[in-house]
BAFI-3210 file (N, C-alpha, C; in Angstrom, 3 decimals, decimal comma, padded with zeros to 6 digits):
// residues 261
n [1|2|3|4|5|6|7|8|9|10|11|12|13|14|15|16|17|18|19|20|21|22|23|24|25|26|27|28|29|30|31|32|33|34|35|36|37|38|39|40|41|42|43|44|45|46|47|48|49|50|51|52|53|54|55|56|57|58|59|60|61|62|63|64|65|66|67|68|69|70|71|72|73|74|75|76|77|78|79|80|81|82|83|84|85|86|87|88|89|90|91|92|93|94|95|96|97|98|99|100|101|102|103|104|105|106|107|108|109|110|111|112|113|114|115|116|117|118|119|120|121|122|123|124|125|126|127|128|129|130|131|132|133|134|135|136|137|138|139|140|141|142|143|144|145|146|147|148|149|150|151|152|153|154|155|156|157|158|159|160|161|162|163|164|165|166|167|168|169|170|171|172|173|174|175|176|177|178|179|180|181|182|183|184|185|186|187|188|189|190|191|192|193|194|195|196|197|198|199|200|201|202|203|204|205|206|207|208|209|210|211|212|213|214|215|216|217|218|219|220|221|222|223|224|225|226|227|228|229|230|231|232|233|234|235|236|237|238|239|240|241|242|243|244|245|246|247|248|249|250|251|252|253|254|255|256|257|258|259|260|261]
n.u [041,086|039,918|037,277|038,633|041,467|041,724|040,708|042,653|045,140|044,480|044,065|046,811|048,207|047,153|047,281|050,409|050,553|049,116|050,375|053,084|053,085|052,019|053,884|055,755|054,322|054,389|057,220|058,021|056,423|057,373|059,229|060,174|061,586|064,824|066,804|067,401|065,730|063,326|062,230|062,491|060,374|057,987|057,937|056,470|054,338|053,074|052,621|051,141|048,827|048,440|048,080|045,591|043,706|043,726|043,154|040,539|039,610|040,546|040,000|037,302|037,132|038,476|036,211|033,972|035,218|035,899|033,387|032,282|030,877|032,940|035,180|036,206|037,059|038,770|039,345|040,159|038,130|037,078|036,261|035,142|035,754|038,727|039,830|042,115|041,195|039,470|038,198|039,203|037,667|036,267|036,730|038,939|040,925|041,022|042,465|044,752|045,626|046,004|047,934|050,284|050,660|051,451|053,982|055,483|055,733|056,959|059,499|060,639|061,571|063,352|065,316|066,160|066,814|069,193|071,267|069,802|068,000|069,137|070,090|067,541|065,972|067,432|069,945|072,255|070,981|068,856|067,451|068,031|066,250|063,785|063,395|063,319|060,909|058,871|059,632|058,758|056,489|055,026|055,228|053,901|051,656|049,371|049,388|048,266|045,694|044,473|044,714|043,092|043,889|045,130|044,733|043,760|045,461|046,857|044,943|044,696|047,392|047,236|045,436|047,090|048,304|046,788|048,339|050,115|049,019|049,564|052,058|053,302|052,242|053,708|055,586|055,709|055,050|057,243|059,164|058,397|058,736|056,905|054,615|053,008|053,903|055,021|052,841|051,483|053,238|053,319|050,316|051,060|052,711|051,192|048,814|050,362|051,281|049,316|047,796|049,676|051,690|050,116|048,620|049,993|050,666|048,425|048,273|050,640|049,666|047,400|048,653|050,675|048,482|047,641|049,239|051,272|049,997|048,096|047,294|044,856|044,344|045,690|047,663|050,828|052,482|051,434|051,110|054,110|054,330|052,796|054,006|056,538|056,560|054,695|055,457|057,189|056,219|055,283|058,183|059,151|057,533|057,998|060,750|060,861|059,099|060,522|062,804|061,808|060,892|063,875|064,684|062,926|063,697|066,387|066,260|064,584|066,562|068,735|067,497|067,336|069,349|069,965|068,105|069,225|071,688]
n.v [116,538|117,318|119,009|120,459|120,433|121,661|124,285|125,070|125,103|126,932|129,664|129,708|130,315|132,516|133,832|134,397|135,979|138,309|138,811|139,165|141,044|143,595|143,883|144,723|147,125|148,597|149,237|150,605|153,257|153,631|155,851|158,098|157,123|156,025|154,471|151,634|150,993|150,470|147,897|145,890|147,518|147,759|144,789|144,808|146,012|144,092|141,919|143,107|143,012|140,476|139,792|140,422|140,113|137,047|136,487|136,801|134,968|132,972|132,390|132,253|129,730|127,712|128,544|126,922|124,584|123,846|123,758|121,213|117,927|116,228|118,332|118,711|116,822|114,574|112,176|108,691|106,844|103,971|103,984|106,253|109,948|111,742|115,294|115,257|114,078|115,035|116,630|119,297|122,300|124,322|126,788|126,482|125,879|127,315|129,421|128,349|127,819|130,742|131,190|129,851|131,134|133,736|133,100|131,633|133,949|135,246|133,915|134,962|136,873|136,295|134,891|137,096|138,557|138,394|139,438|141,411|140,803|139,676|141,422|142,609|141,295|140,439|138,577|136,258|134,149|133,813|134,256|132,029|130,363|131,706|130,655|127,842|127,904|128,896|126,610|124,081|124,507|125,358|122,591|121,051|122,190|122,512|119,211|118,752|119,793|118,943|116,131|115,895|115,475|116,042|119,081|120,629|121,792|123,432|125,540|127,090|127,329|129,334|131,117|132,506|134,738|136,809|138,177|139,713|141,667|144,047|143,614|144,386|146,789|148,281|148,072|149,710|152,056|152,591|153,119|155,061|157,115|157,533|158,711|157,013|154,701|153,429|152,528|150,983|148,885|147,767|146,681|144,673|143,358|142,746|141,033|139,125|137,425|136,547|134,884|133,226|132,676|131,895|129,769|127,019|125,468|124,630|123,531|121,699|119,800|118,983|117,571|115,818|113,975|112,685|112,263|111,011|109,092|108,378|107,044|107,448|106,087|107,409|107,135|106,489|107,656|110,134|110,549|110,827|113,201|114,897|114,702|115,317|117,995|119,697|120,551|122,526|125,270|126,433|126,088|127,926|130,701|130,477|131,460|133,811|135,095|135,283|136,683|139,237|140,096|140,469|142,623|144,483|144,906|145,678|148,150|149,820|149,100|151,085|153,650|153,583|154,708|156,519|158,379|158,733|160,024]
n.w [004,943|008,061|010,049|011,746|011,749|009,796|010,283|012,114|010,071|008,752|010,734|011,557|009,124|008,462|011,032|011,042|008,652|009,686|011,752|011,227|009,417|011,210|012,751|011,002|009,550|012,148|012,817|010,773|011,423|013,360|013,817|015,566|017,465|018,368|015,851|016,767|018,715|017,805|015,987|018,440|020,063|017,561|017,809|020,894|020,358|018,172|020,063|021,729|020,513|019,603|022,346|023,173|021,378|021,155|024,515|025,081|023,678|024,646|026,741|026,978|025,191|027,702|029,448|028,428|028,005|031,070|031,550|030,346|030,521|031,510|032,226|034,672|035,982|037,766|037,743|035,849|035,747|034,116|030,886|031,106|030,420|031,375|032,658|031,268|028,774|028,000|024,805|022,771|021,813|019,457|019,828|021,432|019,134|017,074|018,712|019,268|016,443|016,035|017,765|016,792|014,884|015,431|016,902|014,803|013,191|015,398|015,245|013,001|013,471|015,387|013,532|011,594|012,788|014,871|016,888|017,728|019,145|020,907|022,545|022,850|024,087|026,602|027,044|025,641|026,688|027,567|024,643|023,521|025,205|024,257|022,058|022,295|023,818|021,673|019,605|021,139|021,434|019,262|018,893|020,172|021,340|019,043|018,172|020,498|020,558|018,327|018,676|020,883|023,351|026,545|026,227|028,337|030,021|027,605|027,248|029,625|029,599|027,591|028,169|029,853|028,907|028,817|030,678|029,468|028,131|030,010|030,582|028,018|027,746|029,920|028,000|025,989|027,338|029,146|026,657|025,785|027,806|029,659|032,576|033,748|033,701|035,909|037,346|035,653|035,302|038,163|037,965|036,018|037,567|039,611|038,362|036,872|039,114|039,933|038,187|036,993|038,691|041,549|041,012|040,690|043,105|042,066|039,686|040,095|041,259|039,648|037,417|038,536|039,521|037,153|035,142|036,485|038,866|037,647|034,107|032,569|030,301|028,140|025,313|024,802|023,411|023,662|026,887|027,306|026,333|027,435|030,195|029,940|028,598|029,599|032,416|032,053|031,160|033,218|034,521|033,580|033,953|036,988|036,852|034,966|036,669|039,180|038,148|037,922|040,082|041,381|039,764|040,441|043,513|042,946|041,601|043,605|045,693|044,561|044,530|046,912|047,732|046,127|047,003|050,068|049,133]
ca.u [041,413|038,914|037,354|039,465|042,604|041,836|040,997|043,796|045,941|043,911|044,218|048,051|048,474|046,373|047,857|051,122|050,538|048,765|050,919|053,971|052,264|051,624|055,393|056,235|054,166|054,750|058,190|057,959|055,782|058,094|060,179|060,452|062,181|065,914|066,561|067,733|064,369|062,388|062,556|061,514|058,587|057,066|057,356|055,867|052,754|052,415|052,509|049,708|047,677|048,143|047,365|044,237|043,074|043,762|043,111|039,232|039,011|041,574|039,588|036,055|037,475|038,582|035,378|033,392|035,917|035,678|031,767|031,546|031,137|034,317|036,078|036,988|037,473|040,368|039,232|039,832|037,309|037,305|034,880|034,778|036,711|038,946|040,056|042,958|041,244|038,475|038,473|039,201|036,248|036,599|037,159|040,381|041,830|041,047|043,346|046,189|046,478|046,350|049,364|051,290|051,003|052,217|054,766|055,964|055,718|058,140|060,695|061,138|062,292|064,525|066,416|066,292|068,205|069,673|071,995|069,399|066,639|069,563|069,997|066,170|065,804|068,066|070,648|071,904|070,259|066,730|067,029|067,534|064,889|062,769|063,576|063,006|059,645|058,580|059,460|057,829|054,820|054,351|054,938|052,851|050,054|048,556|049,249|047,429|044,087|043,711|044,534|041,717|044,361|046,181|044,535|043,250|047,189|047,239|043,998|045,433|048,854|046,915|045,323|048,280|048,420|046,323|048,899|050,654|048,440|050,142|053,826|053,629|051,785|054,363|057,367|055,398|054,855|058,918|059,563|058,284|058,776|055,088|054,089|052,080|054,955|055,307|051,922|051,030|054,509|052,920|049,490|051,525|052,800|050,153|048,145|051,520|051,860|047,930|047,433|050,490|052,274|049,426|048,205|051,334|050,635|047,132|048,535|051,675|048,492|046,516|049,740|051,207|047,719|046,984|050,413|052,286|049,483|047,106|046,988|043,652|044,654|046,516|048,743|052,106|053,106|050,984|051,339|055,080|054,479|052,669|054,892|057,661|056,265|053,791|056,452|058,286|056,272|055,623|059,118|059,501|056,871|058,781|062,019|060,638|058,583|062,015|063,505|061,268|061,487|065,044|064,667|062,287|064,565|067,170|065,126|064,051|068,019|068,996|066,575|067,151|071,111|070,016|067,999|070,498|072,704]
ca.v [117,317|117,596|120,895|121,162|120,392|122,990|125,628|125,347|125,165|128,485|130,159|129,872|131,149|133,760|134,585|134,866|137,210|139,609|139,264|139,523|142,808|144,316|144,532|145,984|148,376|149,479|149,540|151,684|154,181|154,324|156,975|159,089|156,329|155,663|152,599|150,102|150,520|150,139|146,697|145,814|148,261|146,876|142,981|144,671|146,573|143,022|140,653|143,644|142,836|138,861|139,266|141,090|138,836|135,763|136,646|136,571|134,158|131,302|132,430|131,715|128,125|127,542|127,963|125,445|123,537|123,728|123,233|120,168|116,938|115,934|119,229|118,979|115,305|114,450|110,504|108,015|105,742|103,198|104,469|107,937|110,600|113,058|116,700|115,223|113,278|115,926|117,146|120,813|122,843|124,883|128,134|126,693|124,783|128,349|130,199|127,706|128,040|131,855|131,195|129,124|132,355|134,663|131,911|131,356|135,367|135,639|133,283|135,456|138,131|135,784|134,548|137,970|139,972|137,368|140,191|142,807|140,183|138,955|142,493|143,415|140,103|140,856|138,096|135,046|133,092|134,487|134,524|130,410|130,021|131,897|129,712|126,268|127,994|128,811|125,086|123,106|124,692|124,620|120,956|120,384|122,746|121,909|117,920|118,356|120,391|118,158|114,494|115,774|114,974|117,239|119,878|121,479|122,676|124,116|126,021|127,314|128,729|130,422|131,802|132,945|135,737|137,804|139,466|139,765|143,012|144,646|143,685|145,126|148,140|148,556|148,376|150,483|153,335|152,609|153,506|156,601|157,456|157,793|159,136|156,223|153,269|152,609|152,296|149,838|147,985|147,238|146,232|143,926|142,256|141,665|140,073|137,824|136,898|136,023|134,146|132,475|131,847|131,236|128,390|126,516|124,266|123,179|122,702|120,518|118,322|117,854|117,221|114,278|113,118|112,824|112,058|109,659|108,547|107,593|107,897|107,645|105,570|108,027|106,494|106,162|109,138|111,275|110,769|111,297|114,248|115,540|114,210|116,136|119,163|120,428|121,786|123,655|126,913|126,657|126,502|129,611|131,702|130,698|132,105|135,098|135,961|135,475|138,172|140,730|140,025|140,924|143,847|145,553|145,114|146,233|149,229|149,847|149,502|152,144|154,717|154,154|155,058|158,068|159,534|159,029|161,300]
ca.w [006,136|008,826|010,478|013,249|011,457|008,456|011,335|012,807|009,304|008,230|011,500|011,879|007,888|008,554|012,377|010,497|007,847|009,957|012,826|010,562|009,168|012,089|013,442|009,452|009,970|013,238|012,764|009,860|011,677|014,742|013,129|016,450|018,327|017,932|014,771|017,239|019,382|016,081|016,039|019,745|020,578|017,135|018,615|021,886|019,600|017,642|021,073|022,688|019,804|020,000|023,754|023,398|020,511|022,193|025,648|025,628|023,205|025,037|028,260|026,672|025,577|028,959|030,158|027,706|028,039|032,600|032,258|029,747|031,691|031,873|032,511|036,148|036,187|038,304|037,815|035,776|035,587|032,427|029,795|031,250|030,102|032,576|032,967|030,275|027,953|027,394|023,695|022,498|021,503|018,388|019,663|021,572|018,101|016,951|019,635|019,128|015,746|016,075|018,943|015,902|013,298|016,150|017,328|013,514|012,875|016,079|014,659|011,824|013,796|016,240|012,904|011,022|013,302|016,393|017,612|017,913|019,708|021,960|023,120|023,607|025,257|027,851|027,109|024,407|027,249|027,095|023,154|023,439|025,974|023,291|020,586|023,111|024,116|020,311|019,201|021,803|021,834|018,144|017,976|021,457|021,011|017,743|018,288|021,737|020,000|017,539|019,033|022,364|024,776|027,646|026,014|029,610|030,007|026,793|027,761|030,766|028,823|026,353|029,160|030,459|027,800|029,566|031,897|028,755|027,636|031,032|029,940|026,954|027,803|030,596|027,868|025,395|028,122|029,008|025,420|025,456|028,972|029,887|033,408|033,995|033,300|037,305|037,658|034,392|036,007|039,399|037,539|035,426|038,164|040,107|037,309|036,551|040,174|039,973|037,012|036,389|039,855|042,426|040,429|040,552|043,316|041,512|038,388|039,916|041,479|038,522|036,531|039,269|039,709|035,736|034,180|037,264|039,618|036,658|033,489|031,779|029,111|027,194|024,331|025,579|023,244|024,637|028,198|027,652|025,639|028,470|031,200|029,390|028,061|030,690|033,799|031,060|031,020|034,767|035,580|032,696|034,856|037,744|036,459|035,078|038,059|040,401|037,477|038,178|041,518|041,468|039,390|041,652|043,994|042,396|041,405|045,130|046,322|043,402|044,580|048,465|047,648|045,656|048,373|050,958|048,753]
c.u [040,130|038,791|038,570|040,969|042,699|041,632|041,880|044,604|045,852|044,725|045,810|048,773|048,144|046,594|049,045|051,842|050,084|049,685|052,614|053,899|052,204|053,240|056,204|055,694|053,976|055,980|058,720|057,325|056,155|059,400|060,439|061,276|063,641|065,998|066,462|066,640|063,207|061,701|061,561|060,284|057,503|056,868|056,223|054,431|052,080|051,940|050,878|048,682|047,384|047,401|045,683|042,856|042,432|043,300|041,443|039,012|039,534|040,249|037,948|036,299|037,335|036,896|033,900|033,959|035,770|034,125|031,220|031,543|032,126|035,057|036,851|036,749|038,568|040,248|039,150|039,406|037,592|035,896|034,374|035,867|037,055|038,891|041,785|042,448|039,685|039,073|038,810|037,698|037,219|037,340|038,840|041,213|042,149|042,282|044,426|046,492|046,897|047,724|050,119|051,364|051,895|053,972|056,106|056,308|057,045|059,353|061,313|061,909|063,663|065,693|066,913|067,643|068,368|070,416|070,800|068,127|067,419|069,671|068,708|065,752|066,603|069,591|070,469|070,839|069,019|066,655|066,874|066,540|063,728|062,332|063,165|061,120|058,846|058,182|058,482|056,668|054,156|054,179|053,637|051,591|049,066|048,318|047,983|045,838|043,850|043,476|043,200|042,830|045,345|045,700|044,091|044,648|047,410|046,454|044,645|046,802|048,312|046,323|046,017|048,554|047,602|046,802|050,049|050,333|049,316|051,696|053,613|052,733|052,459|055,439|057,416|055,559|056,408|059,229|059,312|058,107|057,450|055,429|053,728|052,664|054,925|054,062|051,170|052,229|053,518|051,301|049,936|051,972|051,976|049,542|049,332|051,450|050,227|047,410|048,659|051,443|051,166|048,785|049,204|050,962|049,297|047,683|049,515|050,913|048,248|047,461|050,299|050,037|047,277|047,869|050,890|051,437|048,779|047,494|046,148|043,527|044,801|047,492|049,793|052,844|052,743|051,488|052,837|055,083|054,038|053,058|056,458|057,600|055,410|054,162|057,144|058,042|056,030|057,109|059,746|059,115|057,867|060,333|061,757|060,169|059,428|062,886|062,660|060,884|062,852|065,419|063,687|063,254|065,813|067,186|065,538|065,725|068,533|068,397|066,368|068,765|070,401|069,193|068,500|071,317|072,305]
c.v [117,645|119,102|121,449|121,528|122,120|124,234|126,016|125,813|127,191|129,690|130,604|130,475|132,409|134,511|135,013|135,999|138,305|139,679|139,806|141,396|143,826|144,950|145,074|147,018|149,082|149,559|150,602|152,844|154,895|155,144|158,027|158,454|155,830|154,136|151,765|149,631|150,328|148,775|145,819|145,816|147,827|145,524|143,711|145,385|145,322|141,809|141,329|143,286|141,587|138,963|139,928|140,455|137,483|135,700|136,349|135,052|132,368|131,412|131,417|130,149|127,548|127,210|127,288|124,529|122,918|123,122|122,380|118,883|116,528|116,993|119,051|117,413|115,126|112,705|109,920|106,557|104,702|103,715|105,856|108,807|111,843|114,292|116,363|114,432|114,345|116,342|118,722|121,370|123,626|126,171|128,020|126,206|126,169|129,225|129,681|127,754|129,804|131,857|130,871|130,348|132,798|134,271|132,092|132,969|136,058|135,472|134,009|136,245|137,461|135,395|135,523|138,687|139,098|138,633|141,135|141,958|139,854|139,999|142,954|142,161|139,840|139,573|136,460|134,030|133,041|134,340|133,120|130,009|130,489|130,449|128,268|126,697|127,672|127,475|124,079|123,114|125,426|123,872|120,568|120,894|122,083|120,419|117,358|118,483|119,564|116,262|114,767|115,485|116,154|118,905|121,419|122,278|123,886|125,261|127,322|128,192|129,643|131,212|133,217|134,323|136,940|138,831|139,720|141,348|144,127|144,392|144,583|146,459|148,926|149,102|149,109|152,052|153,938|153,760|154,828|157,512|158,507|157,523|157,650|154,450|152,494|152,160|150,675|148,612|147,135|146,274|144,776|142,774|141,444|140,760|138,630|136,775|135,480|135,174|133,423|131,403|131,242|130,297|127,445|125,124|123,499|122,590|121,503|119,295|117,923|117,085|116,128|113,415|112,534|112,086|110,977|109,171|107,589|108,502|107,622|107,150|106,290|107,213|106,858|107,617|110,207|111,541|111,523|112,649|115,152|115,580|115,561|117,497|120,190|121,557|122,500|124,988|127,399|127,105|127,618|130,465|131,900|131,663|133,641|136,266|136,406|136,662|139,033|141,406|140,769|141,950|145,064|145,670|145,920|148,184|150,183|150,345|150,985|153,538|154,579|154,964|156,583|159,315|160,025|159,879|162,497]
c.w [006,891|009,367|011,339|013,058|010,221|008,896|011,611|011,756|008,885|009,490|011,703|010,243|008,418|009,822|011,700|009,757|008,834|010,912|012,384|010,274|009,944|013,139|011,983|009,569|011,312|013,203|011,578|010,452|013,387|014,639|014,275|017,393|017,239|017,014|015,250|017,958|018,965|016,480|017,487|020,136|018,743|017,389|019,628|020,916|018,991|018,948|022,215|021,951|019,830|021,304|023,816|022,893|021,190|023,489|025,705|025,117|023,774|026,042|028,272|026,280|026,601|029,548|029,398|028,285|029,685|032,379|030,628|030,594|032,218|032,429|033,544|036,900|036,182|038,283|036,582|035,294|033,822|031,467|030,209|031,302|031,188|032,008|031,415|029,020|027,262|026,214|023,533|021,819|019,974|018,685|020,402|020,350|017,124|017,396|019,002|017,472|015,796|016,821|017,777|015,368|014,080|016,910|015,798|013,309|013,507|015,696|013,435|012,129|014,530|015,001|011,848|011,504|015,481|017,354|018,217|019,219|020,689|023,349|024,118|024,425|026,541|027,695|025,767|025,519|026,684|025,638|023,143|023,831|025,027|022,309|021,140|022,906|023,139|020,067|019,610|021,520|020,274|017,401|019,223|021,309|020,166|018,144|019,001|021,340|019,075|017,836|020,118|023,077|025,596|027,247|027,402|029,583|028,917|026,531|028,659|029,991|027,995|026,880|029,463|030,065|028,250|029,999|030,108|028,065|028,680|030,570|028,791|027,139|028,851|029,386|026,624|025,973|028,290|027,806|025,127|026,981|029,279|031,856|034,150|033,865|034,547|037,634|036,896|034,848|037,124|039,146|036,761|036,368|039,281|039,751|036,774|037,699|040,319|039,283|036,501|037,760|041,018|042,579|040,504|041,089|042,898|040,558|038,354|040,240|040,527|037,745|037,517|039,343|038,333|035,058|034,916|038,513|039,271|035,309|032,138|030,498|028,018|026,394|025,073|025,020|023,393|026,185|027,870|027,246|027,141|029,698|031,031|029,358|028,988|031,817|032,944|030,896|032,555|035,293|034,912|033,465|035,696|037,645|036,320|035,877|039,135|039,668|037,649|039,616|041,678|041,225|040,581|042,678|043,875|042,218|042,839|045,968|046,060|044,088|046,395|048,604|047,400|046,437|049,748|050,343|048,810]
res [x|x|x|x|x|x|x|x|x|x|x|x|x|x|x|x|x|x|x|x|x|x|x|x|x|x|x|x|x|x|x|x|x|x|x|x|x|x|x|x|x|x|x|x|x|x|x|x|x|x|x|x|x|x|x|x|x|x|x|x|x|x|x|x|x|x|x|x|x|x|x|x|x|x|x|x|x|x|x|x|x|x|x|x|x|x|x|x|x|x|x|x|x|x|x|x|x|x|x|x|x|x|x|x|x|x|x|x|x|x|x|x|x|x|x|x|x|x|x|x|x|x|x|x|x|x|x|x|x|x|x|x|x|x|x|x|x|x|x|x|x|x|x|x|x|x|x|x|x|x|x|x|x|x|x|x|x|x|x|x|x|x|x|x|x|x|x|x|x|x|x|x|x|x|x|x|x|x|x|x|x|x|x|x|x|x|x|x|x|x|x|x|x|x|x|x|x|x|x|x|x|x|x|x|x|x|x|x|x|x|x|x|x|x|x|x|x|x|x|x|x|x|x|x|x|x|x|x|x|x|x|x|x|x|x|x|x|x|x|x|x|x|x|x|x|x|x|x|x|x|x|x|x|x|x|x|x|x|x|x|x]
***
């Protein structure tokens, strides 16, 4: 087993257990909150601690990964490697297995208690879409960090995790109806809108110019992998960003009624 592979193997044991751990005992120590919201607000205490974890350390990848020669190679060429064929560095093969523990850690809870996750997830929909998300992206991740290929994408999602510290410190504050919930809300979505949607139309470039314009002599099961797998958390953002969209709204309607009364 090589380094990168036995990093990763370690990393996603060892994201597991602690991330497992960390929603046992916060759910044991949320004894002031009703049983059924037990459950929940420890996922959201274990996913603030993934994002906080992860968040510098995807980011610092990222930018090795932007300023090695290849990084921001949208070409190419024969014998020179692009913006998809660049390798992973350690500290992202690192991240991604940490994503697998927390990933694997989640699944425990989605098949523990399905009723109670379908609930705090807002619908059976959202609980499937979990379970799609989960899968993919701990057969795609890993594959991607250790073959070197498409890895920039997977960079970029782990990224993503960032605005993730703001969700969950929004639905922590919720939980205990904290002062300061509308405020950590509106922070949350700026940082979502910023880091996940305003990138959209680069990432659909690099992704048509990379995957179906050229493609860099990627193995055939790569490309498709990344042909396939790539618009899938984009068009997740998208979705979720149009739901909280709606809810504000919603919100906003709610509270122009009740001052007309």
């Amino acid at each position: 087993m090589d380094v990168a592979t036995s990093t990763l193997v370690a990393c996603a044991v060892g994201g597991f257990a602690f991330f497992t751990t960390t929603t046992v005992v916060s759910k044991a120590l949320l004894t002031s909150l009703e049983p059924d919201r037990r459950l929940f607000t420890a996922t959201c205490v274990t996913s603030l601690i993934n994002a906080s974890i992860l968040s510098p350390l995807s980011l610092y990848a990222g930018w090795l990964f932007m300023n090695s020669p290849s990084g921001l190679n949208l070409e190419c060429a024969s014998g020179v490697k692009s913006l998809i064929t660049t390798p992973s560095n350690l500290y992202g093969v690192v991240a991604v297995g940490l994503t697998c523990g927390y990933f694997l850690a989640d699944c425990v809870w989605l098949i523990l208690y399905p009723k109670q996750m379908k609930k705090d997830l807002g619908s059976p929909t959202q609980y499937m879409i979990m379970w799609v998300h989960h899968v993919i992206s701990l057969i795609a991740w890993p594959y991607s960090a250790l073959r070197g290929n498409v890895f920039f994408f997977v960079l970029y999602y782990l990224g993503t995790e960032v605005t993730n510290i703001g969700q969950n410190s929004y639905l922590l504050l919720r939980e205990f109806k904290s002062p300061l919930e509308k405020h950590v809300a509106a922070a949350w979505m700026l940082s979502f809108s910023i880091v996940r949607v305003l990138p959209v139309p680069l990432l659909l470039y690099i992704y048509a110019e990379m995957f179906w314009l050229q493609s860099c002599g990627l193995p055939k099961l790569d490309l498709w992998i990344g042909r396939l797998t790539v618009p899938i958390p984009v068009g997740l953002n998208l979705m979720w960003f149009s739901m909280m969209i709606q809810k504000v709204q919603r919100m906003m309607s709610k509270t122009a009624k009740t001052a007309k009364q």
